[in-house]
C-alpha positions in Angstrom: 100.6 93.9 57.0 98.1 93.2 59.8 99.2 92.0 63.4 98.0 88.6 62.9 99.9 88.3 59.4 103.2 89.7 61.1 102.9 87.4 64.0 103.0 84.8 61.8 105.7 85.8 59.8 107.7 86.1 63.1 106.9 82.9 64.8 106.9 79.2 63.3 103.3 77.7 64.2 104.9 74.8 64.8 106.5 74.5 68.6 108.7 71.7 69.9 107.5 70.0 72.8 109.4 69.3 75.9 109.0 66.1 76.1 111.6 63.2 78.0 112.8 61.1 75.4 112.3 63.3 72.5 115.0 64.9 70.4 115.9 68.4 71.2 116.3 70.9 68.6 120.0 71.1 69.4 120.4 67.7 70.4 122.0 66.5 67.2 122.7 69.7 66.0 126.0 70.6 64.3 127.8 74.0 65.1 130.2 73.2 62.4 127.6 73.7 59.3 125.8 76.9 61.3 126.0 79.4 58.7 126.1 83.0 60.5 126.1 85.2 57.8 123.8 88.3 56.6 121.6 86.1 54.1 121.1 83.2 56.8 119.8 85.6 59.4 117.7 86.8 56.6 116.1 83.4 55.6 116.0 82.6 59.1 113.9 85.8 59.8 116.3 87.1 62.3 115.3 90.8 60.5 111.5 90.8 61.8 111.0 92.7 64.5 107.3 94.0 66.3 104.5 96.4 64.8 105.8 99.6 64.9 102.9 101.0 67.1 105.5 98.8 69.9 108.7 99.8 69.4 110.7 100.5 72.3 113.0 103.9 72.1 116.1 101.9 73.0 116.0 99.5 70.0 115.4 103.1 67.2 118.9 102.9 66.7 118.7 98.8 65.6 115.9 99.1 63.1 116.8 99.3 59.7 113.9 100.4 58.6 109.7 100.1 58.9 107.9 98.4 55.9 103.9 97.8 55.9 104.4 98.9 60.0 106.5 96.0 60.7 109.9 97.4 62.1 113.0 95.3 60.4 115.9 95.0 62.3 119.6 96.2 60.8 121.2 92.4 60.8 124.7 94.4 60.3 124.2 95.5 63.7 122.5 91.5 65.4 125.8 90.3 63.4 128.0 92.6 65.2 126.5 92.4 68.8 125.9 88.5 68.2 130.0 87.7 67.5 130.8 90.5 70.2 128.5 88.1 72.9 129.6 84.9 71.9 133.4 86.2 72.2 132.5 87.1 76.2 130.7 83.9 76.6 133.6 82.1 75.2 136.1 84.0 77.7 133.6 83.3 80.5 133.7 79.3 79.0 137.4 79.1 79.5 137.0 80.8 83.1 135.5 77.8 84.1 132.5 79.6 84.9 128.9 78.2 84.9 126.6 79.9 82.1 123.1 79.8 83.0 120.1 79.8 80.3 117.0 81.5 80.6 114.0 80.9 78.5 110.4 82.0 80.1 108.1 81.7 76.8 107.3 78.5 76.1 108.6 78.4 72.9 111.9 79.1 73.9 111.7 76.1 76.6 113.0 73.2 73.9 115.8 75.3 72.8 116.9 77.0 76.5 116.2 72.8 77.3 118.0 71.2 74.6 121.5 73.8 74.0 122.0 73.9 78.0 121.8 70.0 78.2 123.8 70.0 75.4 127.0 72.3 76.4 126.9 70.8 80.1 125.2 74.0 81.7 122.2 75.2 84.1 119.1 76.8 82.9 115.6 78.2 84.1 112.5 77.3 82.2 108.7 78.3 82.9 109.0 79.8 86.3 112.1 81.7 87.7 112.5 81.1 91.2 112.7 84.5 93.1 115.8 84.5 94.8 117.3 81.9 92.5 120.5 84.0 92.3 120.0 86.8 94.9 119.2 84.2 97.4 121.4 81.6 96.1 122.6 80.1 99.6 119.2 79.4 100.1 118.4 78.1 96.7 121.5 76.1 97.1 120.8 74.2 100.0 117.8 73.2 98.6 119.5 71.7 95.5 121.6 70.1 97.7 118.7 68.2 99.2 117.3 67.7 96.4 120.4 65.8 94.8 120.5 63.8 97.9 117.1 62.6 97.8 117.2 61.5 94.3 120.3 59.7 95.2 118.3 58.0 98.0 115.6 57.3 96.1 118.2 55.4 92.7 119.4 53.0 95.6 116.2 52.2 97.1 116.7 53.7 100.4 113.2 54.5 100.6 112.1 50.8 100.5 111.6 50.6 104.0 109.1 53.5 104.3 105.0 52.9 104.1 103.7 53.4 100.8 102.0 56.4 101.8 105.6 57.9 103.0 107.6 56.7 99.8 104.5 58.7 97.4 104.9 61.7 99.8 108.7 61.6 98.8 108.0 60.6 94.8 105.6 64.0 95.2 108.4 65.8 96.4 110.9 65.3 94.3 108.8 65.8 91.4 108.2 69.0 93.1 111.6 70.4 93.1 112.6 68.6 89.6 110.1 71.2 88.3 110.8 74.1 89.9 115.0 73.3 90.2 116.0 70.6 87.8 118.0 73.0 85.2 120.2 74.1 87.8 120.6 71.1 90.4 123.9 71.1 89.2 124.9 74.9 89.5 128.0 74.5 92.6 128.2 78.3 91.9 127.0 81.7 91.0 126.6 81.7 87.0 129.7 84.0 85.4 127.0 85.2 83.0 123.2 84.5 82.2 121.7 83.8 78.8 117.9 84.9 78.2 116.2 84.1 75.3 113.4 86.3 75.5 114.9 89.9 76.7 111.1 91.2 77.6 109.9 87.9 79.5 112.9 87.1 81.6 112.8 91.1 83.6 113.3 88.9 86.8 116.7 86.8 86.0 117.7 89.9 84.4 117.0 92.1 87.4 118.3 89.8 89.6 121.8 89.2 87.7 122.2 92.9 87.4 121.8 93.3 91.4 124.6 91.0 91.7 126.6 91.6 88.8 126.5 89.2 86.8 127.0 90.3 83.1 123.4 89.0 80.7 123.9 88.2 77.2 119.9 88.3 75.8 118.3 88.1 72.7 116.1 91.4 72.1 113.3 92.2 70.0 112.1 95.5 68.4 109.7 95.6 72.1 112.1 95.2 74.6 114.4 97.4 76.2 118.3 97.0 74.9 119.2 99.3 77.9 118.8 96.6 80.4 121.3 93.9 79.4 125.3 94.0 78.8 124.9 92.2 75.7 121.5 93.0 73.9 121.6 90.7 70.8 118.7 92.6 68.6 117.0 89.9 66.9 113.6 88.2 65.9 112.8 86.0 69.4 109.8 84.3 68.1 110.7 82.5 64.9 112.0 79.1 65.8 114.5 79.4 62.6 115.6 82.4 64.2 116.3 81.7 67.9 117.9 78.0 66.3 120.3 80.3 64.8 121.3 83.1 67.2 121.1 80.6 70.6 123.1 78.3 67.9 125.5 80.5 67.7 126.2 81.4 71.1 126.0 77.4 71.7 128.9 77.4 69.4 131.1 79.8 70.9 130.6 78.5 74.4 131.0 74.8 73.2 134.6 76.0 70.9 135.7 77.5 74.4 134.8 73.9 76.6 136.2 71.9 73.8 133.1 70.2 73.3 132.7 68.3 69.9 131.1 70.4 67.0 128.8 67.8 66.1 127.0 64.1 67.8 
């Protein structure tokens, strides 16, 4: 198997957009009917992992086995680690603690978009925000501002500014929309962090650590398992796959808040 055929075994072609207005993959979605078991993670191509040319040493002890150089992933082992993370986001759910999502590929931005929204919770998509957690008073502040402006801005406050000055504060809070508007909302310091790509999100997972904030992340066959409290060893580019293990954990945490199953 060549690199180009595994990589599309691995990922769907297909990406959902982030778009406003358009359905989100777990918009609609219905924890209820999410079927967890061995031969679903299997037709969902949880099992695929990376060439084996870029296997990381941590993840030897995940991989089932190598066929045509593709290493394949022991689901035994993503099913164990998978039920043992949702179970500590669950406790961290009933804490009352906020959850906050990572996604950094851009694949992972509709999902990490849609299941945060979804469940009532912050995320980071695209660009992490140095400081977002170690710096959080900082950050804070500026969400705070931020809120407040938008707030100005929904009852017209602005009205009485030139045009020139009300397009200077239109620019503005575009500005921090895009860079802060997943975790406007965060009053706190996360209880635990979610990252849907283990090797692309280094800097949330860096910064959590450095505070102590336990991670939950999904983690390919190339990343390193060593880094996170709850490595969830799994395919992080198929679609069908990151539908079903971020699914899951959406479950878990939505079980704990009391949230309905299914809209």
């Amino acid at each position: 198997m060549t690199k180009s055929q595994t990589e599309s075994v691995k990922a769907d072609p297909t990406v959902p957009a982030v778009q406003t207005g358009k359905s989100g993959p777990f918009d609609s979605f219905d924890f209820s009917a999410l079927d967890t078991g061995l031969e679903a993670m299997l037709a969902a191509g949880v099992h695929f992992g990376h060439l084996k040319s870029r296997l990381h040493p941590s993840m030897r002890e995940f991989v089932f086995l190598t066929r045509q150089n593709v290493n394949i992933i022991d689901l035994s082992k993503t099913k164990h680690y998978l039920d043992r993370a949702g179970k500590f986001l669950a406790e961290t759910a009933k804490a009352g603690k906020p959850i906050l999502f990572v996604g950094m590929k851009k694949h992972t931005h509709p999902f990490i978009l849609s299941l945060a929204t979804r469940l009532g919770e912050p995320y980071v998509i695209e660009r992490w925000l140095g400081g977002t957690l170690t710096n959080y008073s900082v950050i804070r502040t500026r969400t705070k501002y931020f809120r407040e402006t938008e707030e100005k801005l929904d009852r017209g406050e602005f009205q009485m500014y030139t045009k020139f000055e009300r397009q200077r504060k239109l620019e503005e809070v575009e500005r921090l929309r895009k860079r802060m508007g997943g975790i406007k909302e965060m009053r706190e310091l996360p209880g635990a962090v979610v990252v849907a790509d283990g090797k692309e999100g280094k800097l949330a997972i860096r910064e959590a650590h450095a505070l102590g904030i336990p991670v939950v992340a999904l983690i390919d066959t190339n990343a390193n398992a060593t880094e996170v409290e709850y490595p969830i060893p799994g395919n992080d580019d198929a679609l069908s796959s990151l539908r079903l293990l971020l699914g899951t954990l959406g479950k878990a945490i939505a079980e704990a808040k009391g949230l309905p199953a299914k809209r």
